[in-house]
Structures are given as C-alpha cells and as structure tokens.
C-alpha positions, 0 to 999 in steps of 0.5 A: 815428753821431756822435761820441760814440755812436762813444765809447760804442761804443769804450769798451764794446768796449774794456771786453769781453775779447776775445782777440786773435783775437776781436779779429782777427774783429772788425777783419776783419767791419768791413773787409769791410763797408767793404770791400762799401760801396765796391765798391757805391759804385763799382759805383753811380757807373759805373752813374750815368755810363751812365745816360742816354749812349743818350738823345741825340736827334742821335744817335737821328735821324741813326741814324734816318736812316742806316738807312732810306737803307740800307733804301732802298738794301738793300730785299731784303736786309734783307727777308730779314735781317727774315725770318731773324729 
C-alpha cells in the first residue's frame, strides 16, 4: 500500500467512533498479523540457509567412500544389520 492510500485509510479510521477498546482490538489484530509475518519470515530465512547444505558432492563421495570400506572391512556385519532391517 502506498503512501497516500495509508492517509486515506488513517484518515476514515480516525473518522469512525471507536471506543477505547475497540481501539484496543484494532492495535491488537494488526500486532499479531505483523507479528505472524515475522515469524514466517524467520521461519522462511532458516529454511533457505538449509536449503541445499547435503548437495555438497566432496561430502557425498568421501561419505561414499567410507562406507563401501566399512562394508568391505564389515561384509557380515552389516549383511546382517540389512537384514534387520
């Protein structure tokens, strides 16, 4: 919303005759839904810093690597640990 549509909009609330708790509910309803935006923004940024921290191929070959050496070293034990599972 811009500026003057901000004025407009102030200018018919302050028109209305709202009592002091109406006034109240009105200042409450707008907190919380600034309130909710920021949280979801939060939540969105965190979100974003994860996104992609497992796509790191060095990471997948050596991991890659260290388990067909344990699988080599350790056959039957984890023959078995297939199994169970």
């Amino acid at each position: 919303m811009n500026v003057p549509a901000m004025n407009n909009l102030w200018h018919y609330i302050s028109g209305l005759s709202l009592t002091a708790k109406n006034k109240q509910w009105l200042s409450q309803k707008l907190l919380e839904s600034t309130r909710r935006e920021k949280a979801s923004s939060k939540a969105d940024e965190a979100l974003r810093k994860l996104d992609g921290c497992w796509a790191c191929e060095d990471i997948d070959d050596s991991l890659e690597r260290d388990v067909l050496s344990i699988r080599s070293h350790e056959a039957r034990a984890v023959e078995l640990m297939d199994e169970q599972l």
